[in-house]
Backbone as numpy.savetxt, mean C-alpha at the origin, in Angstrom:
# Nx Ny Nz CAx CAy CAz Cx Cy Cz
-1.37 -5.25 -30.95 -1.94 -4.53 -29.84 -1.80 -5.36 -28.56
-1.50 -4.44 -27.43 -1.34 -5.55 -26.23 -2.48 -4.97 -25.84
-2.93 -6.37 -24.95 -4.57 -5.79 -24.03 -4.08 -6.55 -22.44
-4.78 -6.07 -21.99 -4.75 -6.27 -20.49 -5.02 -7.70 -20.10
-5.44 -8.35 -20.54 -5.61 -9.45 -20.25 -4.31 -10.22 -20.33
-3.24 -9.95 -21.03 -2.24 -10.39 -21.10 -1.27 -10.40 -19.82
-1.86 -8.98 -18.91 -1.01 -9.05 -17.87 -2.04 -8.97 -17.04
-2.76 -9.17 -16.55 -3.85 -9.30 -15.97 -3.20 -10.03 -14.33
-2.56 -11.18 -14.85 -1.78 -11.63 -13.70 -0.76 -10.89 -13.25
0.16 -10.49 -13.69 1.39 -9.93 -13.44 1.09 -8.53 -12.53
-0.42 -7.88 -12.97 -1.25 -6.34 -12.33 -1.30 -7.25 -11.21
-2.58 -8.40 -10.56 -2.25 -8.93 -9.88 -1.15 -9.33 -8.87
-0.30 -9.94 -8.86 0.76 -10.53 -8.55 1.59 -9.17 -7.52
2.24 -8.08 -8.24 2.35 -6.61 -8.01 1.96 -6.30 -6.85
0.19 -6.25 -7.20 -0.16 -5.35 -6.26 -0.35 -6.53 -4.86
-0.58 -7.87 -4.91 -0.34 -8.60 -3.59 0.76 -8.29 -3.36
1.96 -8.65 -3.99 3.00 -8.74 -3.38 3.29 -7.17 -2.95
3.55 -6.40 -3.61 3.68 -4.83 -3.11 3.02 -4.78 -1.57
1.39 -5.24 -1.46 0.86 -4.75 0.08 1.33 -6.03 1.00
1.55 -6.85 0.49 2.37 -8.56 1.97 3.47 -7.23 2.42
4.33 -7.01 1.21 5.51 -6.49 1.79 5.66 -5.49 2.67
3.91 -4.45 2.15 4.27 -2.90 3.40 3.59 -3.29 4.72
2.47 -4.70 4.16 1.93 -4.85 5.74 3.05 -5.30 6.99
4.35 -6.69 6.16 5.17 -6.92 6.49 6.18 -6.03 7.27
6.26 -4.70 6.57 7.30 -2.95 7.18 6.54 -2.60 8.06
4.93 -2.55 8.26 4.76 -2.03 8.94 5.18 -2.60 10.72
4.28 -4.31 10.62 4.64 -5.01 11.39 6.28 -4.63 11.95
7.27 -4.89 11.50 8.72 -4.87 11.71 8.77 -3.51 12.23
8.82 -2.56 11.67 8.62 -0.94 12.17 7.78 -0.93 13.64
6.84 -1.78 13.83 5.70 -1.65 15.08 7.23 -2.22 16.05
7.66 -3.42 15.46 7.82 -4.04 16.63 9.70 -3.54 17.16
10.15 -3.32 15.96 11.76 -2.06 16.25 11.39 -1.17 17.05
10.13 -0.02 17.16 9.65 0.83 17.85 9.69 0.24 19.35
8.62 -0.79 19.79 8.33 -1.15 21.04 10.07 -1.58 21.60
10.93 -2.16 21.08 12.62 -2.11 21.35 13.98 -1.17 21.41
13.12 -0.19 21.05 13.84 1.15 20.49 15.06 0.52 19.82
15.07 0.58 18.70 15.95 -0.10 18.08 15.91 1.12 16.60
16.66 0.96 15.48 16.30 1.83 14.33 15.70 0.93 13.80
14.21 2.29 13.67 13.49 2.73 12.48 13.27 2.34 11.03
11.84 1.66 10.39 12.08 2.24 8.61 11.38 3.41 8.74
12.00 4.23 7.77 11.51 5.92 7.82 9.97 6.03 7.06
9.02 6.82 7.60 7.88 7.27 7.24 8.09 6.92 5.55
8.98 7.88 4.96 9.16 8.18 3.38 8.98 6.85 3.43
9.88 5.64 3.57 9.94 4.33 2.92 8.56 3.72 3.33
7.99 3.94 4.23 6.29 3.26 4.32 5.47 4.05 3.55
5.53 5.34 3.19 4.57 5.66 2.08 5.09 5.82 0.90
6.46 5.23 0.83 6.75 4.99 -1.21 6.11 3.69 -1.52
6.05 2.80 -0.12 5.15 1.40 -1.01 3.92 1.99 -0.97
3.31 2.61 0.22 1.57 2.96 -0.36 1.75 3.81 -1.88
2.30 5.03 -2.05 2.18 5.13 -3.21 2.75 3.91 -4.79
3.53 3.20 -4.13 3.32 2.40 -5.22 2.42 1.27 -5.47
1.77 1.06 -4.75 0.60 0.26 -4.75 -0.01 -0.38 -3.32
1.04 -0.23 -2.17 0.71 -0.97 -0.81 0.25 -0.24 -0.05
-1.25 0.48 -0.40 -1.59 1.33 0.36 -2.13 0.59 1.43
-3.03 -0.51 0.53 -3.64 -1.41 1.48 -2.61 -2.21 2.52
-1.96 -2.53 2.22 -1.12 -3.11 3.55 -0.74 -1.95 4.25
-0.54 -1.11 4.26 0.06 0.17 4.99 -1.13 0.11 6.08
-2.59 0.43 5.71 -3.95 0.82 6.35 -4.16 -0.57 6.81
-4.05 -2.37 6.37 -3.74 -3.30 7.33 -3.41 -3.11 8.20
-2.07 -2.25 8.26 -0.94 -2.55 9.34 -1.28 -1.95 10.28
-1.80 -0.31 9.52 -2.23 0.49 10.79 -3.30 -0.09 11.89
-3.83 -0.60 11.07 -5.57 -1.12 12.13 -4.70 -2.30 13.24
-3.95 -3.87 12.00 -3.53 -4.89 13.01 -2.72 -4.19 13.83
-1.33 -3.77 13.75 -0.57 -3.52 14.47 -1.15 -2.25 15.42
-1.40 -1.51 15.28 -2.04 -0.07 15.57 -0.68 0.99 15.72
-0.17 1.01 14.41 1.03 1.66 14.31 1.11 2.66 13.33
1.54 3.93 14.04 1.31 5.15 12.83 -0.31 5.46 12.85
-1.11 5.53 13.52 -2.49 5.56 13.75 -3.20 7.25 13.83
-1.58 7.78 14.64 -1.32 9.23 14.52 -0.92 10.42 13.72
-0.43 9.52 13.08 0.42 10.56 11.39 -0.43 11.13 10.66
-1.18 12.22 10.68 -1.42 12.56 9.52 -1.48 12.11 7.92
-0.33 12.19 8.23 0.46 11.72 6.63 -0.04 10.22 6.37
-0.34 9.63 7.36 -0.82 8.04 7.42 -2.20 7.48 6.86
-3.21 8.25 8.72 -4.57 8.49 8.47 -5.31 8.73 7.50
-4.65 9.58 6.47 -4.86 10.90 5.36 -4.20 10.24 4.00
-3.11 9.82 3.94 -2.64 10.12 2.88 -2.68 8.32 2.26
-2.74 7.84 3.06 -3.41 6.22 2.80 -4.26 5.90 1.98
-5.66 6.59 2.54 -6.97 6.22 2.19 -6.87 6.58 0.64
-6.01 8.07 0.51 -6.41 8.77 -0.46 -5.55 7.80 -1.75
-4.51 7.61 -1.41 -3.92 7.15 -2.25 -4.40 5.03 -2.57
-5.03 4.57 -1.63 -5.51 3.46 -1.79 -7.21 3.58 -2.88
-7.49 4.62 -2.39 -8.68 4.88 -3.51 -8.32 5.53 -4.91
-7.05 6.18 -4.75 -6.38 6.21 -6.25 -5.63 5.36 -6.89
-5.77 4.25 -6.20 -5.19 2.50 -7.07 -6.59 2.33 -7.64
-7.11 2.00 -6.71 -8.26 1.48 -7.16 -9.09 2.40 -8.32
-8.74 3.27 -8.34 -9.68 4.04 -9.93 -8.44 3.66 -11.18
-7.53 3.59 -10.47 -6.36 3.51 -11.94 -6.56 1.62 -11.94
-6.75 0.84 -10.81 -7.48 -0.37 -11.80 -8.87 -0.50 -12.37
-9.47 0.29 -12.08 -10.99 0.39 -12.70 -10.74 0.90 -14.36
-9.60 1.77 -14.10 -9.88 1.86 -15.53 -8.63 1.10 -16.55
-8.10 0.83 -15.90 -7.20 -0.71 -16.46 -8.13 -1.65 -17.44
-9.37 -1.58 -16.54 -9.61 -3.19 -16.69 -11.05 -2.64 -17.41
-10.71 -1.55 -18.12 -12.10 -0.65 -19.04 -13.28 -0.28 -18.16
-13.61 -0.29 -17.21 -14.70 -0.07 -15.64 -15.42 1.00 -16.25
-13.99 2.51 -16.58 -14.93 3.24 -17.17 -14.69 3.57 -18.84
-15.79 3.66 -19.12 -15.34 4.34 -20.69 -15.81 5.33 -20.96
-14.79 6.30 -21.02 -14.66 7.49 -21.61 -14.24 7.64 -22.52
């Protein structure tokens, strides 16, 4: 049987590195914008929030104050940063059902 504790680090590790990297896109995206220069596309800043960098995404928005306007940002951030966080709650047995 594998148990979680086995990767316990590696869940870890993931999800830092996943949000350094979208806080990192967002930053770069803020600052291509103020240069008009190309773009990373919306889709590619919310495939890392949905894969785990929601939190750097909602970092980025507050430090940088970028994407503050999107809908899709404001909205679809929060929702999906509070749906990491129940899928590690129950990773790590939080709830038992």
């Amino acid at each position: 049987m594998i148990y979680l504790q086995d990767y316990k680090y590696i869940i870890f590790f993931y999800y830092l590195g996943i949000n350094v990297y979208s806080l990192l896109l967002m930053g770069i995206d803020k600052r291509r914008a103020r240069k008009h220069q190309w773009r990373i596309s919306e889709r590619h800043l919310m495939s890392m929030a949905l894969l785990g960098g929601a939190c750097g995404i909602l970092l980025g928005m507050k430090f940088y104050q970028h994407k503050t306007k999107h809908k899709l940002f404001y909205l679809g951030s929060p929702i999906l940063l509070f749906l990491h966080i129940l899928f590690i709650l129950y990773l790590t047995g939080f709830f038992s059902w």
